[in-house]
C-alpha positions as CSV (number, residue, x, y, z in Angstrom):
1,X,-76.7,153.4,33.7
2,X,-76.6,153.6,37.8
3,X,-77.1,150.4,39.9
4,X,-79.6,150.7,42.7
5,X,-79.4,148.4,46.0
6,X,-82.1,146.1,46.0
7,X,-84.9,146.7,48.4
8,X,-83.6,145.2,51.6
9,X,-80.4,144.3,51.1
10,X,-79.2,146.4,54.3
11,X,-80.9,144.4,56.3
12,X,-79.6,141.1,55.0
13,X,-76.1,142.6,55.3
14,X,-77.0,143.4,59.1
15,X,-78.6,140.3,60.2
16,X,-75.3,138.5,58.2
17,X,-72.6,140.6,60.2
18,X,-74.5,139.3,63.3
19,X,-73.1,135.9,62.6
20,X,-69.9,137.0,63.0
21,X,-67.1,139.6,62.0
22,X,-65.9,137.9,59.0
23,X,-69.1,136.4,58.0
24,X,-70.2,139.1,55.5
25,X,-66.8,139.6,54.3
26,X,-64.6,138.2,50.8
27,X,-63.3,135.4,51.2
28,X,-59.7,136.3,50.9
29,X,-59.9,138.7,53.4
30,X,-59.1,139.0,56.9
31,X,-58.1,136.2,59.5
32,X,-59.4,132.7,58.6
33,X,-61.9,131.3,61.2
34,X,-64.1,128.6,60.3
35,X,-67.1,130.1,58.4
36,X,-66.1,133.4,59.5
37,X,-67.3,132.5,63.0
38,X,-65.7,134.9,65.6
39,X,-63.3,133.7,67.6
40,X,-63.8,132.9,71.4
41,X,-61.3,132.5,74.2
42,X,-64.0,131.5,76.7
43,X,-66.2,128.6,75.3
44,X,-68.3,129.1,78.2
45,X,-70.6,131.6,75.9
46,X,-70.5,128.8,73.2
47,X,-73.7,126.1,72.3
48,X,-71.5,125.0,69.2
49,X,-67.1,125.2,69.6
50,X,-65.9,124.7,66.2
51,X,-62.2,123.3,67.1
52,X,-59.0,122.0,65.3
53,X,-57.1,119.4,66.4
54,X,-53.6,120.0,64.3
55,X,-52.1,116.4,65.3
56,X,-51.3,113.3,63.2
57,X,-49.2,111.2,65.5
58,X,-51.4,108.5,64.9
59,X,-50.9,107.6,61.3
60,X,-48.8,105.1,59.8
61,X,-48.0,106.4,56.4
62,X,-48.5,109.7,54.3
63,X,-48.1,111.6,57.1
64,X,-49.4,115.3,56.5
65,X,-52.8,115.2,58.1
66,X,-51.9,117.8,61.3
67,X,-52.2,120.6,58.6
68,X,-56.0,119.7,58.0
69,X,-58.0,121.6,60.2
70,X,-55.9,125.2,59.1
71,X,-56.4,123.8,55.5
72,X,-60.1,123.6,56.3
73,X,-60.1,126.4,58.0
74,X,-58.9,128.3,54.7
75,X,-61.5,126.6,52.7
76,X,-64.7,127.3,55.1
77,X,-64.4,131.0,54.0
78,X,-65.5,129.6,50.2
79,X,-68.8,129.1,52.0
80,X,-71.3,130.9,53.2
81,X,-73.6,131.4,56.1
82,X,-76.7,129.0,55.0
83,X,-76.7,125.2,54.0
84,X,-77.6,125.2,49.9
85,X,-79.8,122.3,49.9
86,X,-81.8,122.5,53.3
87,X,-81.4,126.3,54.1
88,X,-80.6,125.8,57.5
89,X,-78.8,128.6,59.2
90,X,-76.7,127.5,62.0
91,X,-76.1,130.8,63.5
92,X,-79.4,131.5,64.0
93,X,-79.9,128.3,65.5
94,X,-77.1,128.5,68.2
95,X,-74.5,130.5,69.4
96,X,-71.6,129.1,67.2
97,X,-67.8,130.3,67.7
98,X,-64.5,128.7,66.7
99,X,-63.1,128.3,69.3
100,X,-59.0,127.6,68.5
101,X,-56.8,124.7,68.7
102,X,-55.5,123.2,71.9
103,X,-51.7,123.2,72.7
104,X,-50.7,119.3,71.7
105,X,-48.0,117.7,72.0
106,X,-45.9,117.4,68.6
107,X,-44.6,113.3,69.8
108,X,-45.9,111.0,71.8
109,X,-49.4,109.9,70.8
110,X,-50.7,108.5,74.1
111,X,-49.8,112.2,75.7
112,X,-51.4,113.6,72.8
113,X,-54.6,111.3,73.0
114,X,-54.8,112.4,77.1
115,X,-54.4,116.3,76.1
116,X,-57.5,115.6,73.8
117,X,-59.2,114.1,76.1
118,X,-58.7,116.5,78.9
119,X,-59.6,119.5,76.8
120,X,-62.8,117.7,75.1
121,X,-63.9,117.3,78.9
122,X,-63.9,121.2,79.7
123,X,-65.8,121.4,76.2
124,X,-68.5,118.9,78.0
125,X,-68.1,120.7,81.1
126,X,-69.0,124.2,79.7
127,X,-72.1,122.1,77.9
128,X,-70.3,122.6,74.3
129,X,-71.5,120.8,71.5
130,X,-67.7,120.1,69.6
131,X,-67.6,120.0,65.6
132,X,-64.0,119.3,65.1
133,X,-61.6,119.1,61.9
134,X,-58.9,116.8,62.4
135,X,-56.4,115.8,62.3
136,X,-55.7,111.6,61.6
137,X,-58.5,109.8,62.9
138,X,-56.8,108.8,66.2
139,X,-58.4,112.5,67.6
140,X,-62.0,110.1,67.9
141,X,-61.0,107.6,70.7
142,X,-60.6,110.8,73.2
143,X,-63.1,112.9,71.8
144,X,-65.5,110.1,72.7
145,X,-64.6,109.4,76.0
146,X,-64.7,112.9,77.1
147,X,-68.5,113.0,75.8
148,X,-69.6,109.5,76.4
149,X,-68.6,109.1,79.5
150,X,-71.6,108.0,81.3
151,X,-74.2,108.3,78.5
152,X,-72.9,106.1,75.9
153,X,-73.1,107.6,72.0
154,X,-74.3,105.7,69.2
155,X,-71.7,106.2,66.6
156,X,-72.2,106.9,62.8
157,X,-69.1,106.2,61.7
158,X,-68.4,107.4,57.6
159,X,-65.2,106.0,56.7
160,X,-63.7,103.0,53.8
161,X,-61.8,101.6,56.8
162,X,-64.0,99.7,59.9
163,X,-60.8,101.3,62.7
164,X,-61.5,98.2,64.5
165,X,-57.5,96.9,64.3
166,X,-55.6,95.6,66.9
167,X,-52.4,97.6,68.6
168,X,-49.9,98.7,66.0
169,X,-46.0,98.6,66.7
170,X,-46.6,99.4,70.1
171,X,-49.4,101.8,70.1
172,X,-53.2,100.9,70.9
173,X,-54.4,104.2,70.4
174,X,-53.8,104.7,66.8
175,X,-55.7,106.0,63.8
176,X,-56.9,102.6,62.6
177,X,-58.4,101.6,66.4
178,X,-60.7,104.4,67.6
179,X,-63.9,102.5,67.0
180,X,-62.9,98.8,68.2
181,X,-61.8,101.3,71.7
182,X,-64.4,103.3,72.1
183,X,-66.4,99.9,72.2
184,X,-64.5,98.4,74.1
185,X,-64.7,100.9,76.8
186,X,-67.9,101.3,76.8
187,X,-68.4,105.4,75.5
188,X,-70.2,104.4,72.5
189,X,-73.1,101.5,72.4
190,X,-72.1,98.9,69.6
191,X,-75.9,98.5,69.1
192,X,-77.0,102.1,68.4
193,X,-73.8,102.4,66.4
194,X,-73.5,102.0,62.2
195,X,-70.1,102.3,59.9
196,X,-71.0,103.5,56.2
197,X,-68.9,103.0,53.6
198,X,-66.5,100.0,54.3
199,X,-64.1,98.7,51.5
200,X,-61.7,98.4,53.7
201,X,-58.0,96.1,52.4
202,X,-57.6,95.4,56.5
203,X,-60.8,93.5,56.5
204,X,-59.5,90.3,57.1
205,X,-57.5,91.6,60.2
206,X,-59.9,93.9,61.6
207,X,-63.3,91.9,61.0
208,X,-61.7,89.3,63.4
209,X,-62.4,92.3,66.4
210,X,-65.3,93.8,65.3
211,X,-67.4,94.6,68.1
212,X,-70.8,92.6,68.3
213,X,-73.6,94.3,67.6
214,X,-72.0,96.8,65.4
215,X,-73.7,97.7,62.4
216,X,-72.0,98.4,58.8
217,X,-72.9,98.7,55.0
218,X,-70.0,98.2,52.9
219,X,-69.2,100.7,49.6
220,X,-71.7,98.4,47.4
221,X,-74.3,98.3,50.1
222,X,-74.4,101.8,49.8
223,X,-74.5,102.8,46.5
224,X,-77.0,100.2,45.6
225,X,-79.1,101.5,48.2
226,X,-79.0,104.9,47.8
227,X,-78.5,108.2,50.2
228,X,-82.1,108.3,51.4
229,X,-82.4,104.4,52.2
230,X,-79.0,104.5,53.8
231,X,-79.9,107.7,56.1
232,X,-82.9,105.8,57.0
233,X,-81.1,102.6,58.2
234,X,-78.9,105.5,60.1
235,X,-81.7,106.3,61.8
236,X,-83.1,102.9,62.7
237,X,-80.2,102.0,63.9
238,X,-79.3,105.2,66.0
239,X,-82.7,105.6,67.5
240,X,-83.6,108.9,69.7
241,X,-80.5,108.5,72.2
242,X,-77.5,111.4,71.6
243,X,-75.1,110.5,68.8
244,X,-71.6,111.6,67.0
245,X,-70.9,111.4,64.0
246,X,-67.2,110.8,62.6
247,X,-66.5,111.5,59.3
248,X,-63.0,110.2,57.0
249,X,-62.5,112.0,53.8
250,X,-61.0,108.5,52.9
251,X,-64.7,107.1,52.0
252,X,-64.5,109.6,48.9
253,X,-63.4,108.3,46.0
254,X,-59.4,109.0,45.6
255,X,-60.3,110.7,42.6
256,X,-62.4,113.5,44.2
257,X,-60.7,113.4,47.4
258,X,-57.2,112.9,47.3
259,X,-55.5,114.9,50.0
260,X,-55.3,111.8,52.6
261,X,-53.0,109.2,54.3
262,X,-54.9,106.1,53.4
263,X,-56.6,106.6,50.2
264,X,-59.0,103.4,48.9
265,X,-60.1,103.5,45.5
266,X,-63.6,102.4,44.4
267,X,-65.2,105.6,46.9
268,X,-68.1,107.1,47.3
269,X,-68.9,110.6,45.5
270,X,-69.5,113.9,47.6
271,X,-72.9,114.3,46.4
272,X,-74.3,111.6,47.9
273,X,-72.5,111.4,51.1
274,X,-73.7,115.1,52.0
275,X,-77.4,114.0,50.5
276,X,-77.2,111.1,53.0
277,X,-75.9,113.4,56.0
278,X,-78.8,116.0,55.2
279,X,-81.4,113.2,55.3
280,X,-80.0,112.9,59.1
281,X,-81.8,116.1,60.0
282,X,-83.5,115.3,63.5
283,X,-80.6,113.0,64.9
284,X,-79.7,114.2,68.5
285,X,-76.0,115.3,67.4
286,X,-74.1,116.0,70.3
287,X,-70.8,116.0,68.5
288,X,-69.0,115.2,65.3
289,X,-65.9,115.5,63.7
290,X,-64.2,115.3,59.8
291,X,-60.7,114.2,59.7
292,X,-57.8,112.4,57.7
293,X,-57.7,115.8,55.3
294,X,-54.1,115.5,54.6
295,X,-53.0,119.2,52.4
296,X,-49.7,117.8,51.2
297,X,-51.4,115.6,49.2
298,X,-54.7,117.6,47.9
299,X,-52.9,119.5,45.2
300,X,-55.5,122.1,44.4
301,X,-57.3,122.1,47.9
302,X,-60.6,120.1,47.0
303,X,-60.5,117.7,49.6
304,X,-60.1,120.6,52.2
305,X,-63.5,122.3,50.7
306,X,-65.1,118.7,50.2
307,X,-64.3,118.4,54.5
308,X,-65.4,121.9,55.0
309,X,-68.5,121.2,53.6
310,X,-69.3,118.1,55.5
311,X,-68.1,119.9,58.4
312,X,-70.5,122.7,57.7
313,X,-73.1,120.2,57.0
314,X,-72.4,118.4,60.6
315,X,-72.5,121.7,62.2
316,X,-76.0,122.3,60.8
317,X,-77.5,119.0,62.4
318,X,-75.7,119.7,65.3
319,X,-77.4,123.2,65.3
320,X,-80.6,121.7,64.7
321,X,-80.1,119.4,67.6
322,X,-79.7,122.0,69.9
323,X,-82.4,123.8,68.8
324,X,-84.1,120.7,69.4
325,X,-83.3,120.0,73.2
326,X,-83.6,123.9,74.1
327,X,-87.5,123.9,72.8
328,X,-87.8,120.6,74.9
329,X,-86.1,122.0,78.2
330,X,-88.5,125.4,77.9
């Protein structure tokens, strides 16, 4: 019995390769970029830098998170080329690359926070759309004030914790603050700006902060309403205006997502979080990032291929985006 190649397959292979070196190759082989995305030196080239920001010198406990975006990095190459469910294809959409890791600092989180910062404004600079992988969640604050400045972002903010606490041991800049700072200095608009998926034990503490004007919808506000009604209240309260999106692994469930410093119990499920993010297609996503993926404690890796999914998933809507504003400058 001989196999034939079905009728066209060459092609596909062709216009796959096109995406990017590793694209079209197994997963296990060759040097792990996200996605199989080549790799690029000069972002300048680049609508869509895929970067990783290998720092955690902003939690507080279960350190292990500054191992993420390699972890994820590892996991991307599971996927492939083309969003399952809404068969968007971000390479054809924009010129995507992964673009590397910048040179942090290993101590000192405020140093680390203005390295972020600095590099995040080149990214702006060479008009970069940034989908990061983090990283603790204290990579946000700089991210945001690289690409708010100016234009203030609405913010959808996916996490179990609201990040609105106050300084901790000496540090304002931590992983539990980006959200209350980026209010407060005004790179993203409280108003436009929604947290999904709150059940957070800090409540009491952080509640007594929370920006005015801020939306959120706690665990059991969003399971009993649902992916598509939540997207939807996303939307109402995002608008038209350009927004990021910051993603914690920490709103899964612990069961399905374990690999992370501040695990809550009583989460949300993948399958609905990445239902509600697709439903978000049209949003003006000028940057987003997934972060707390902490690989000393993900045993067999799933909450490394749960955030490269979402990543992937971000990336699409950010490709979309793009696509978007180029039809509307031509």
């Amino acid at each position: 019995m001989t196999s034939e190649t079905p009728e066209g397959l060459p092609a596909l292979q062709s216009r796959i390769a096109g995406y990017g070196r590793s694209t079209a190759r197994l997963h296990q082989s060759g040097i792990a970029t996200f996605f199989g995305a080549d790799l690029a030196d000069d972002p300048h080239p680049v609508d869509i830098g895929l970067v990783g920001l290998p720092t955690d010198a902003g939690l507080h406990q279960r350190p292990g998170a500054r191992y993420g975006p390699r972890a994820i990095r590892e996991a991307s190459r599971m996927l492939r080329y083309q969003n399952v469910s809404t068969g968007v294809i971000p390479f054809e959409l924009a010129r995507v690359a992964d673009i590397g890791d910048p040179d942090l600092e290993l101590f000192g989180l405020e140093a680390i926070v203005g390295q972020i910062e600095e590099h995040y404004r080149g990214l702006r600079a060479a008009g970069v759309v940034p989908i990061t992988a983090g990283g603790d969640h204290s990579i946000t604050l700089p991210i945001l004030r690289a690409l708010g400045d100016g234009r203030p972002l609405a913010l959808v903010h996916v996490d179990a914790h609201y990040d609105t606490a106050p300084p901790m041991r000496g540090s304002a800049v931590h992983h539990g603050a980006p959200v209350l700072n980026a209010v407060d200095e005004g790179v993203v608009d409280p108003t436009r700006s929604i947290q999904v998926g709150m059940r957070d034990p800090w409540a009491e503490v952080e509640l007594l902060v929370h920006p005015e004007g801020l939306t959120a919808l706690s665990t059991d506000e969003v399971a009993a309403l649902g992916p598509a009604a939540v997207a939807e209240r996303i939307r109402e309260v995002v608008g038209d205006g350009p927004a990021y999106v910051s993603f914690d692994v920490d709103v899964i469930d612990p069961t399905m997502a374990p690999g992370t410093g501040t695990p809550v119990p009583g989460g949300l499920a993948p399958l609905d979080l990445l239902t509600m993010l697709r439903a978000l297609r049209g949003v003006d996503v000028v940057g987003a990032d997934v972060v707390e993926t902490s690989p000393p404690w993900d045993p067999a890796g799933m909450t490394a291929l749960t955030a490269a999914q979402v990543m992937f998933d971000l990336l699409c809507l950010a490709a979309e985006a793009h696509a978007a504003r180029a039809s509307r400058r031509s």
